[in-house]
N, C-alpha and C positions, 0 to 999 in steps of 0.2 A: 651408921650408914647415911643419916642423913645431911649431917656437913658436908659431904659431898657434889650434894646434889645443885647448888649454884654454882660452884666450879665447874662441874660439867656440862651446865649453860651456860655460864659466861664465855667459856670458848668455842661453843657452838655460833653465839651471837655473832663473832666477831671471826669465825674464821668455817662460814659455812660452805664456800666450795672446795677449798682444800679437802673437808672431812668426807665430802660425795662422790669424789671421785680417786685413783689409782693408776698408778702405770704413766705411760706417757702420752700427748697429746698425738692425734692424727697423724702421719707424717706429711708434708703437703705436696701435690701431684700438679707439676704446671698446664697451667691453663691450657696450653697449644697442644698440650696431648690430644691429636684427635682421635686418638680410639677412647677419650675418656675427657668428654665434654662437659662442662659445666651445666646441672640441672638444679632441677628444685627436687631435696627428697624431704618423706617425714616420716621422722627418727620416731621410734616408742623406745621410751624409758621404764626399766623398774623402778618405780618409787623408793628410795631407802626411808628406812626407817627411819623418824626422830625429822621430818622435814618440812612437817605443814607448816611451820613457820616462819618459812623464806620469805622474803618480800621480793616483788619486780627485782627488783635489780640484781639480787643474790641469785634466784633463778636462771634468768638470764646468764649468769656468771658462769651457772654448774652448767648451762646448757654450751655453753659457748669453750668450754673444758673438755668438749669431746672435738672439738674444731680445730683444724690445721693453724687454723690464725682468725682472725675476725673480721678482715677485710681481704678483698680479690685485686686482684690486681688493678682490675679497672679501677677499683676503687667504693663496689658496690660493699654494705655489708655482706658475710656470708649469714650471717640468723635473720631469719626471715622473721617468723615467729614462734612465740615462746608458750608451751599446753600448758595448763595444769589443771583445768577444768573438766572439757570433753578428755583430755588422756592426758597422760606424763609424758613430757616431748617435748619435740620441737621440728621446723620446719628449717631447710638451710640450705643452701648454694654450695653442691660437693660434686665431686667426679665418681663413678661408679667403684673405682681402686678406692680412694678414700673413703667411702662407704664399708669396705670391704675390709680397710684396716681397721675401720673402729667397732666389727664386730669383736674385736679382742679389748674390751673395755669394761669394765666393771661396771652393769648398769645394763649396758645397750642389750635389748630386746630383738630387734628388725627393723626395717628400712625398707620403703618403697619408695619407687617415682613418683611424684606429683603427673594426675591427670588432670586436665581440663574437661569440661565438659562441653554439649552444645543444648541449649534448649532445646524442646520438644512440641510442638504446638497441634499437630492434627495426628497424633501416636493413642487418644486415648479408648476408642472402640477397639485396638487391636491389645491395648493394655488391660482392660478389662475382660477381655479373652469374648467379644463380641463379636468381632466380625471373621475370625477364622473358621476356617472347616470346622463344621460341627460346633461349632458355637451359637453361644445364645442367641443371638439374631437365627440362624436356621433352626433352630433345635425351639424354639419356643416360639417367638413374638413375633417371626416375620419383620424385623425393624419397627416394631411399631402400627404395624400398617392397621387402620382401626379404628386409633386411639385417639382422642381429643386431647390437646395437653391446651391448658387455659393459664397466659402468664401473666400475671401483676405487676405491671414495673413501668419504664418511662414510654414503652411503644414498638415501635418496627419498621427499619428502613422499608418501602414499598416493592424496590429493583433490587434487593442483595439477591445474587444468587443463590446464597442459602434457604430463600425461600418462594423458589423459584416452584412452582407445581408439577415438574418434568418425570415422568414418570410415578405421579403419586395417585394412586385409587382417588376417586370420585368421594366426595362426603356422603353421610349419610342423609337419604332423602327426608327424615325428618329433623333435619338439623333446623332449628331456626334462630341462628344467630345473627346478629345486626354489621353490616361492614361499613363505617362512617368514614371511608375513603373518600378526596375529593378526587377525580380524574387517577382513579386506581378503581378497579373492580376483584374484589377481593377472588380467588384462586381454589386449585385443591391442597394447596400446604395453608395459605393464612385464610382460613374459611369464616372467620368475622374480627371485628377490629372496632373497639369504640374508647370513648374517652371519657372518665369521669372527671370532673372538675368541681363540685360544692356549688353548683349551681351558676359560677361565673362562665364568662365567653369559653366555650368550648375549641379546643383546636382539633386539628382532626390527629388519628393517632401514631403521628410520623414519629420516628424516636430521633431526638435532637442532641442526644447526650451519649448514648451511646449504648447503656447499660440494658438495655431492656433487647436490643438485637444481641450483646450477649449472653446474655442467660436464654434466648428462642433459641438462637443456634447452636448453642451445647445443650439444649434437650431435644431436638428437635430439627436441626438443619437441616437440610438436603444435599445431596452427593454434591460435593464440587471438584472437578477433575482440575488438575493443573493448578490448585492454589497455592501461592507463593507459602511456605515457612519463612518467616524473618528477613525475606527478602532475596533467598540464596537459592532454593530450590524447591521445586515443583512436584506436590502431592496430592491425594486426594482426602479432601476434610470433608466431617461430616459431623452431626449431632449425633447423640446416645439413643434416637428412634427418629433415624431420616426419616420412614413413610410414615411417621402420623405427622394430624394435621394440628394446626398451631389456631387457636381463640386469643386474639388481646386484648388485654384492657391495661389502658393509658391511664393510670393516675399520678402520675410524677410529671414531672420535679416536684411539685407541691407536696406528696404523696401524706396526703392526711387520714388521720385515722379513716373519716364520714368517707373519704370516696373510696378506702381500701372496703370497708364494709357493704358498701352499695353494688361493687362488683363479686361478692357474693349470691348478696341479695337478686341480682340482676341473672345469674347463668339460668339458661334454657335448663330450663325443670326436669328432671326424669332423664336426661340426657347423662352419658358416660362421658365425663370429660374430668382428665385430672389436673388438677391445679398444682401448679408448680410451686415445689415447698420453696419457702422463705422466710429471710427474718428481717424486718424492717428494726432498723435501729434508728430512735429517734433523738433529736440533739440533745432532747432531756436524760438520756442513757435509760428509757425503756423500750422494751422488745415487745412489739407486738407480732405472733406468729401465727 
């Protein structure tokens, strides 16, 4: 039995899409059909047996074996791309008829359309199932309203609207946190604001970079009615606990261990406030959390 067994490779090697497929190719459906326009669909394939050892181009080959032809009229190819990793497939420029003929193929599984999607940018309190009726904002937290969140990072625009104090409970009267605004008077959303530095010239704690108004305003924002998605259309965004109130400390860009540790050191004592979990990654590849 086993002199057999390099001859039964050797023609595999050299003749591996003939052996993967049967019958005959797609038949091909002109392009100007319009009840049967040219899309993008992707094919799932059965795997056959005896085939992990295709390479690119033999792949390719078997996938392009279920295909009316290889190119479109225009001129574009019809394989778009070629699976074998996430699934056995392929993606490919067909008409819904010729879809429909190469379900009679030896192989073929199903066939969808290709969708596109759109990003999503202020979808995520209603995705964690927060802000619907009876949801955890009603049923538990009240948004937040309360809560001190304290965040570590590069600072806070002074004017965003997300941390605007518009409709947010009063702080607590024995709050005593510090607001190192200059011509800013800290609010009921940002209720103190300071900057650690390692001792050098302090700035006050406007964020310059970016990072630090996003991580306040996805814990923390404030309703904003009418905010652009992407530029296209107009919703209402908001942070994961609009009504609580937001504590900052400015230690970045520098963000060295001694000032991340000083703003520990430094939060008003006995006070309820949560520190916004983090993971500082530093250029030497260690994590201080």
């Amino acid at each position: 039995m086993m002199e057999y067994i390099p001859l039964f490779m050797f023609f595999y090697l050299f003749n591996p899409v003939s052996s993967l497929t049967s019958g005959h190719q797609v038949p091909s459906i002109l392009e100007f059909d319009k009840d049967n326009k040219i899309q993008t669909y992707i094919v799932h394939l059965a795997q056959p047996e005896g085939t992990g050892f295709l390479g690119d181009e033999e792949l390719e080959k078997w996938h392009e074996s279920f295909l009316p032809n290889s190119t479109l009229d225009s001129g574009e190819p019809r394989l778009v791309y070629s699976y074998s990793e996430v699934m056995t497939g392929f993606a490919a420029r067909l008409t819904a008829h010729e879809v429909e003929a190469m379900q009679h193929m030896d192989g073929f599984l199903h066939a969808k359309p290709d969708v596109e999607h759109e990003l999503e940018t202020t979808y995520t309190p209603q995705f964690l199932g927060l802000s619907q009726a009876n949801g955890t904002w009603e049923k538990y937290s009240n948004m937040g309203e309360g809560i001190t969140i304290g965040v570590i990072d590069s600072g806070i625009p002074r004017h965003h609207p997300s941390f605007s104090d518009d409709k947010m409970p009063a702080k607590k009267a024995n709050w005593k946190g510090t607001c190192s605004f200059s011509n800013f008077t800290c609010n009921n959303k940002i209720i103190g604001a300071v900057t650690f530095a390692s001792g050098k010239k302090k700035t006050p704690p406007v964020d310059t970079g970016g990072h630090g108004s996003h991580v306040a305003s996805i814990a923390a924002g404030n309703f904003v009615n009418d905010a652009l998605d992407l530029g296209k259309f107009k919703y209402k965004a908001s942070g994961m606990a609009p009504r609580a109130h937001l504590a900052i400390y400015k230690v970045c860009p520098n963000c060295s261990d001694s000032d991340i540790i000083a703003t520990f050191e430094s939060r008003p004592s006995k006070m309820e406030c949560i520190l916004s979990t983090f993971q500082w990654v530093a250029s030497r590849g260690e994590v201080l959390q």
